[in-house]
Rosetta silent file (secondary structure, phi, psi, omega in degrees, C-alpha in Angstrom):
SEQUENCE: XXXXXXXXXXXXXXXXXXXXXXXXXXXXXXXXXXXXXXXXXXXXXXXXXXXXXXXXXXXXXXXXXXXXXXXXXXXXXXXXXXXXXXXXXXXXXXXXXXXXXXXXXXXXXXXXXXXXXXXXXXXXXXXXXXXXXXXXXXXXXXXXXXXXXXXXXXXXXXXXXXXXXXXXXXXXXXXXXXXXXXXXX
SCORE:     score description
SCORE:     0.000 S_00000001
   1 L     0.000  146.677 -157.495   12.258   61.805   26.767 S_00000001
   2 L  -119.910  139.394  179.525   10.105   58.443   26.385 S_00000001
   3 L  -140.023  154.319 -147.309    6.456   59.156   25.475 S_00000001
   4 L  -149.399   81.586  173.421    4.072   56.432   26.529 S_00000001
   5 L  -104.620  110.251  168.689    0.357   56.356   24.697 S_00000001
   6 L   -95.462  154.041 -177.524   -1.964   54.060   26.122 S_00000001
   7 L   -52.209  152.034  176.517   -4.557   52.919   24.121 S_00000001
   8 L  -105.160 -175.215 -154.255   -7.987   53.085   25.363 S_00000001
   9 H   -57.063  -80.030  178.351  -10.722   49.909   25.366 S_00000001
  10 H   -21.815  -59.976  161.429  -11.785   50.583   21.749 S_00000001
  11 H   -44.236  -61.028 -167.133   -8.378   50.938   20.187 S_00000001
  12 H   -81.266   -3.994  148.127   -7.094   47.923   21.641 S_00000001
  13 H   -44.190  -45.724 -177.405  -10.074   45.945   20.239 S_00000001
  14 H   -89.969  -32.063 -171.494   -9.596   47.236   16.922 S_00000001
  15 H   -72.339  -36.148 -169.012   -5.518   46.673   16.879 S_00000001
  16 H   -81.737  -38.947  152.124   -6.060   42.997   18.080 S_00000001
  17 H   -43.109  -53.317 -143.385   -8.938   42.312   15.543 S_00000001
  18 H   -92.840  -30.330  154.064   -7.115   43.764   12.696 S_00000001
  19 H   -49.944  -60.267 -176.342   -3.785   41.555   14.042 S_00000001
  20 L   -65.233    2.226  178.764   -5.704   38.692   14.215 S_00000001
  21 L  -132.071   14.315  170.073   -7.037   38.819   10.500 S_00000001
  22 L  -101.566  -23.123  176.793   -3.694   39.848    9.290 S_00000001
  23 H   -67.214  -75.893 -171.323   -2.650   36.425   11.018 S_00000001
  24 H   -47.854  -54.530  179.633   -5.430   34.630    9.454 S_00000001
  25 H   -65.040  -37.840 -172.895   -4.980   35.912    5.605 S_00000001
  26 H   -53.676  -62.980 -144.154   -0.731   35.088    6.188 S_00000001
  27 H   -68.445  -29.258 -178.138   -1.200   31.489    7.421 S_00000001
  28 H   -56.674  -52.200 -176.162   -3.670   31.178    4.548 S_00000001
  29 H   -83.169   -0.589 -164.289   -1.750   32.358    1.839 S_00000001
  30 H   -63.309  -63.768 -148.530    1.680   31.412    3.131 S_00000001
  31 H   -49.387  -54.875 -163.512    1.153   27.443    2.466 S_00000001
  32 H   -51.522  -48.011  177.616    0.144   28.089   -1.094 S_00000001
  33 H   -69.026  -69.344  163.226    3.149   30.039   -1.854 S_00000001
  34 H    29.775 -114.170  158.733    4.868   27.491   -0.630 S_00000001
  35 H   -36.086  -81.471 -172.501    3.757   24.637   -2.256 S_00000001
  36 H   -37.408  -36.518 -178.711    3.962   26.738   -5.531 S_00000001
  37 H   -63.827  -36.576 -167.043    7.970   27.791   -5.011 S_00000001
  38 H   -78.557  -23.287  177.243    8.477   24.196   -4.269 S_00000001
  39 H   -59.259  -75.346  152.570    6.296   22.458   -6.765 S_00000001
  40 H   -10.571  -60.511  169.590    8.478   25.412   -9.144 S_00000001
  41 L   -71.756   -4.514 -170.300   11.787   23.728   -7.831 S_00000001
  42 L    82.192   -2.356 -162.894   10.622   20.720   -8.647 S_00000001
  43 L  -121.135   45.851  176.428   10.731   19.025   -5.383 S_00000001
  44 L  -104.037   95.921 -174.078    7.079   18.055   -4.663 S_00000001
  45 L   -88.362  147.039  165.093    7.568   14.359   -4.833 S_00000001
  46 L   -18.444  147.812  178.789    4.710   11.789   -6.141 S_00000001
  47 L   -82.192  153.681 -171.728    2.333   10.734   -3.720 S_00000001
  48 L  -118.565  153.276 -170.996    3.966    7.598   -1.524 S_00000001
  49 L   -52.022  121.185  177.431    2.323    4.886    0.226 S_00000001
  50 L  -165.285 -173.239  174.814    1.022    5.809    3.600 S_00000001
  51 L  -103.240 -127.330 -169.226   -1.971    6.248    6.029 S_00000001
  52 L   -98.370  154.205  169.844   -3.595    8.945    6.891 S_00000001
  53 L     4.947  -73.147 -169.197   -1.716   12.349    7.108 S_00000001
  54 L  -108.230   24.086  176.207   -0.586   12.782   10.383 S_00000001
  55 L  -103.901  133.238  158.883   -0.202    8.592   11.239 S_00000001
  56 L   -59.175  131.639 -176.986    3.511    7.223   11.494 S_00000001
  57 E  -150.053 -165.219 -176.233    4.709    5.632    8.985 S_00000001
  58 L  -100.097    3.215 -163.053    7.730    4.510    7.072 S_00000001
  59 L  -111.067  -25.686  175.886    6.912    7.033    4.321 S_00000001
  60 L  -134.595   48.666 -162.882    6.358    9.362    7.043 S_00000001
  61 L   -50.079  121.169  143.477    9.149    8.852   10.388 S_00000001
  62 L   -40.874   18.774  155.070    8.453   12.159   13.165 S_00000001
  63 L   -99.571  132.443 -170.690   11.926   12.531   13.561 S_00000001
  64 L   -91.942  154.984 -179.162   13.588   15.539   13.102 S_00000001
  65 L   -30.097  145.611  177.786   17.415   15.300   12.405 S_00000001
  66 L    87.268  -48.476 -160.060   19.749   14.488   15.428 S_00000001
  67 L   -91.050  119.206  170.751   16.919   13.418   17.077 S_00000001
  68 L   -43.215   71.097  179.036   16.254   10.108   19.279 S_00000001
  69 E  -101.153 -176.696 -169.988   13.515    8.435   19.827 S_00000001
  70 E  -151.881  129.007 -147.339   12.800    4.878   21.851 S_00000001
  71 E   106.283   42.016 -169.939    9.932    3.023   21.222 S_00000001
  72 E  -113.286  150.482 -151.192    9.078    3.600   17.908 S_00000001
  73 E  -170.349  115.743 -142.343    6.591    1.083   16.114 S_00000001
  74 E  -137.524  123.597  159.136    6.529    2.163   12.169 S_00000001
  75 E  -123.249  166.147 -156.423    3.810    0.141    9.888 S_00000001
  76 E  -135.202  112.724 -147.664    4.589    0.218    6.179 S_00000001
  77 E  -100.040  133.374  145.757    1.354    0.338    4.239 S_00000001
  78 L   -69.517  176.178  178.819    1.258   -0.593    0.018 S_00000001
  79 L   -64.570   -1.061  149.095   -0.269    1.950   -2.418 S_00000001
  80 L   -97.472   27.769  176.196   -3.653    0.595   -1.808 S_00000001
  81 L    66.224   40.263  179.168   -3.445    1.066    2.268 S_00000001
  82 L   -83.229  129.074  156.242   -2.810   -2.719    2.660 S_00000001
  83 E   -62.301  119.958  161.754   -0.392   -3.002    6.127 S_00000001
  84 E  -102.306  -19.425 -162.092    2.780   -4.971    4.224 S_00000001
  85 E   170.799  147.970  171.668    4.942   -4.757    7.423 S_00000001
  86 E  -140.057  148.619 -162.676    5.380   -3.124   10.566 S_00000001
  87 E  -107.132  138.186  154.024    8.685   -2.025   11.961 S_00000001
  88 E   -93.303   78.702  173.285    9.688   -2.017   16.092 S_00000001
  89 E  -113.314  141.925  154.826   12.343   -0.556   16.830 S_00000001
  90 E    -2.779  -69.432  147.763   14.132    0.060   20.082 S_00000001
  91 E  -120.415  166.627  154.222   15.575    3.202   19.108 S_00000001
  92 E  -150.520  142.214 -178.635   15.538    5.304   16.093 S_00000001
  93 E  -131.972  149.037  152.416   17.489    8.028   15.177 S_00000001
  94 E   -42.832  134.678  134.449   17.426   10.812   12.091 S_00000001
  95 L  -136.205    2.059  156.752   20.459   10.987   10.748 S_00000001
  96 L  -155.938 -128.992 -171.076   19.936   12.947    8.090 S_00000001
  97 L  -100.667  -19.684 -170.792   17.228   14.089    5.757 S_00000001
  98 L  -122.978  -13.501 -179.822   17.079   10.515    3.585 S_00000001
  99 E  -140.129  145.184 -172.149   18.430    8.137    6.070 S_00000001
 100 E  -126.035   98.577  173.502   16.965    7.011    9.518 S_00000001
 101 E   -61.063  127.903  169.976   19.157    4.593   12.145 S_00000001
 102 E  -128.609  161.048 -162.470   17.312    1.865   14.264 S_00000001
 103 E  -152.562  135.388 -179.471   19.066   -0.241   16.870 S_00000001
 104 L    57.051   40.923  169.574   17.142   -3.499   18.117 S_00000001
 105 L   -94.300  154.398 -173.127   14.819   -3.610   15.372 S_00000001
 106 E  -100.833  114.403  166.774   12.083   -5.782   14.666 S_00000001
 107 E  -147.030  145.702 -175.208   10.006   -6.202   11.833 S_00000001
 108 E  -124.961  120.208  165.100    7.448   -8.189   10.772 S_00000001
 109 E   -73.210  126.492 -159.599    5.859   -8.709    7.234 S_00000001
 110 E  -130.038  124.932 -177.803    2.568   -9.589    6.410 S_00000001
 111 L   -43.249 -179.382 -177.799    0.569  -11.709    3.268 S_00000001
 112 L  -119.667   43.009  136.139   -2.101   -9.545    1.462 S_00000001
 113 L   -96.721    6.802 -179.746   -4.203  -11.975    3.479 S_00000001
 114 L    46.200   67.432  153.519   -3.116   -9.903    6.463 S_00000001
 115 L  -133.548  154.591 -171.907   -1.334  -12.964    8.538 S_00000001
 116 E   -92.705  151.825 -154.248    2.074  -12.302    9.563 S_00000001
 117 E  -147.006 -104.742 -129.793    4.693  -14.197    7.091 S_00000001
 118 E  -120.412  158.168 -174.959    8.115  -13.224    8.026 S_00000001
 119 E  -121.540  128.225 -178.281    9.788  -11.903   11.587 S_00000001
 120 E  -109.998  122.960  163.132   13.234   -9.906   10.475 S_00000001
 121 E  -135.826  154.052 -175.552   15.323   -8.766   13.504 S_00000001
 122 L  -132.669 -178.950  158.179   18.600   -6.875   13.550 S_00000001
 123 L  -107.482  -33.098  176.256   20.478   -5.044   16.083 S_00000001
 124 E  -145.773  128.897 -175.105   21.706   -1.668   13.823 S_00000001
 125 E  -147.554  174.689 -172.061   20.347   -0.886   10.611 S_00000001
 126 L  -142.257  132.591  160.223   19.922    2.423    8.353 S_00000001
 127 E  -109.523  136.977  171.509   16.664    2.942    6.325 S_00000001
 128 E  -108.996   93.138  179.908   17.170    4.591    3.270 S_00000001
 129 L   -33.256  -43.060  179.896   13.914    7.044    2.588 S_00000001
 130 L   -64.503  -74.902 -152.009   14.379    7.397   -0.894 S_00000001
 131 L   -80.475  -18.667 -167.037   15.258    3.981   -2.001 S_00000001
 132 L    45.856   60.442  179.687   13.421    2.341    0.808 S_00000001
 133 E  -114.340  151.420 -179.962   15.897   -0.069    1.299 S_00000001
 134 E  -115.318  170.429 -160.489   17.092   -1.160    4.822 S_00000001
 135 E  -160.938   83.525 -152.240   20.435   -2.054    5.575 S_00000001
 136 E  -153.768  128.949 -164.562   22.402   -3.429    8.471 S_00000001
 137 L   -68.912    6.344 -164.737   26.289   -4.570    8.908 S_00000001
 138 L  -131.155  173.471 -179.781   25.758   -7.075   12.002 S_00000001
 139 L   -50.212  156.446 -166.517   24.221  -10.207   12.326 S_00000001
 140 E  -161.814  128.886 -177.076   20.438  -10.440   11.408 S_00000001
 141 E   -94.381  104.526  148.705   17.954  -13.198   12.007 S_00000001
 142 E  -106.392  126.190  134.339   14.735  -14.079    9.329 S_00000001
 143 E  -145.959  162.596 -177.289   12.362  -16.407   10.318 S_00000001
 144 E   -97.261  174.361  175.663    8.859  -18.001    8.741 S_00000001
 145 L   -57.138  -34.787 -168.237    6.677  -20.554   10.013 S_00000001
 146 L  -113.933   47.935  135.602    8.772  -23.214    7.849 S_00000001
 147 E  -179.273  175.450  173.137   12.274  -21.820    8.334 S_00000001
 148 E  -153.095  116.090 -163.301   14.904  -19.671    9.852 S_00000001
 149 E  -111.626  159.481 -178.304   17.934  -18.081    8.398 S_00000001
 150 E  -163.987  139.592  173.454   20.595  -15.894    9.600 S_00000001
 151 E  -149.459  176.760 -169.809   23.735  -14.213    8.162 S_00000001
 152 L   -71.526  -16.827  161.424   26.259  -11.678    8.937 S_00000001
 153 E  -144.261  174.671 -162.664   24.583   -8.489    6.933 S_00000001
 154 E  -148.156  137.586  144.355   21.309   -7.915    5.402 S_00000001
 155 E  -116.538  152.448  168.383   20.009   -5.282    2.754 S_00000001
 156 E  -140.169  102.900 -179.564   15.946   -5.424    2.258 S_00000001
 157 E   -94.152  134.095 -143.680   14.166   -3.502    0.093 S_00000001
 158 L   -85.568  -26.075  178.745   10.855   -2.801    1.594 S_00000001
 159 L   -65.487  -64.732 -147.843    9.140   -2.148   -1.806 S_00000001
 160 L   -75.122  -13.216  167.381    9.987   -5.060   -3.354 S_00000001
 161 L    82.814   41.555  161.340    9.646   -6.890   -0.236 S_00000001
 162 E  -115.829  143.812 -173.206   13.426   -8.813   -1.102 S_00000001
 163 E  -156.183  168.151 -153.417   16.320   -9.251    0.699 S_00000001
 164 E  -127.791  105.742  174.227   19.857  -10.193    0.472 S_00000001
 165 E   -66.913  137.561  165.308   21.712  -12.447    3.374 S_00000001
 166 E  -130.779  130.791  148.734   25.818  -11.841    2.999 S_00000001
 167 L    91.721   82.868  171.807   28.781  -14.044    5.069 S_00000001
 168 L    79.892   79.990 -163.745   28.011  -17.131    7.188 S_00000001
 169 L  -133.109  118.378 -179.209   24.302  -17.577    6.149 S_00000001
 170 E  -131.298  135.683  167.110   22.765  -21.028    7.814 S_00000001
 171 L  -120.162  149.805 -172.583   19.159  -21.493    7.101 S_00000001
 172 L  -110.270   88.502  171.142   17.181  -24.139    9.382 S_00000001
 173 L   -70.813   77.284 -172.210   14.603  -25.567    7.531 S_00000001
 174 L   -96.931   35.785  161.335   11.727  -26.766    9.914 S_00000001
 175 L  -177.499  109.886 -163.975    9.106  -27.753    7.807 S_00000001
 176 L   -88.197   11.222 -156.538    9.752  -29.357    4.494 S_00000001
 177 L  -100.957   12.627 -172.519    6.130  -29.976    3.423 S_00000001
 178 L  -100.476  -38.467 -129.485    6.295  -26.492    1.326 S_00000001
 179 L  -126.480  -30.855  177.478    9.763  -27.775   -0.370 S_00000001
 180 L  -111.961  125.311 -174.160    8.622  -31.116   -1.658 S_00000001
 181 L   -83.265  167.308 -161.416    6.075  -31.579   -4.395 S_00000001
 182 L  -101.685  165.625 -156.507    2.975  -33.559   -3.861 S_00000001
 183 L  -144.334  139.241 -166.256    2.517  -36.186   -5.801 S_00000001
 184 L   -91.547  134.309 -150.751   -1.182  -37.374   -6.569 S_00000001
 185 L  -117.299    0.000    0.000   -2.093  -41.034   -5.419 S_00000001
């Protein structure tokens, strides 16, 4: 036999209060432990360049593994919140916890006079979180105001702001006055 007590108005007042402040003390202390086991493990990394909390970034991509997005527009901030570069890509995908795929990406770098200085585009590339190096096995296009180069793979490391052309690399030069020194009359 099934016995059935319902509560009356008072009782169910008091059960939802005292649920709701058992709710309230968990999510409080839960983060804290948290943060302490992991900080404990060691795996609280240094703070990394970025914007505010909850803004996309390259420091901080909203993708969870597996997952696809299209449209994605990334800007990549230095440790004083200077914009260095912003990325466009087509797609992006997680593919694992340290590396992120983009297909039809874009990116553009910027002086720390905040004018745009170089346009990078690729068709498939891998960002590497950790090292924050980019990466991408197909042809890849840079160009500046005064030139434009293109080779058959690329790595770029986003810190150092460097990058590496490999295999049938033609550069265009279209403006030499940067390239020649001036000579005082």
């Amino acid at each position: 036999m099934l016995l059935f007590h319902r509560p009356t108005a008072d009782q169910v007042g008091a059960i939802d209060l005292n649920r709701l402040l058992l709710s309230i003390l968990l999510l409080s202390i839960l983060p804290v432990a948290i943060l302490a086991k992991e900080k404990a493990k060691g795996k609280l990394e240094s703070p990394s360049p970025s914007a505010s909390p909850g803004e996309q970034s390259l420091s901080n991509i909203p993708l969870v593994v597996g997952h696809e997005a299209k449209g994605l527009v990334l800007p990549d901030f230095d440790l004083d919140g200077h914009l260095r570069g912003k990325f466009e890509a087509g797609t992006a995908r997680r593919i694992d916890d340290n590396h992120v795929g983009f297909g039809s990406l874009k990116i553009t770098t910027y002086t720390p006079e905040n004018t745009a200085d170089l346009t990078i585009e690729m068709n498939d590339s891998v960002f590497d979180l950790k090292t924050r190096v980019l990466t991408s096995r197909e042809r890849t296009s840079i160009k500046r105001a005064d030139f434009n180069i293109t080779g058959d793979s690329v790595e770029f490391d986003t810190n150092a702001r460097t990058g590496k052309l490999i295999g049938n690399v033609k550069m265009v030069i279209t403006d030499q006055t940067h390239f020649t020194p001036k000579t005082s009359e």
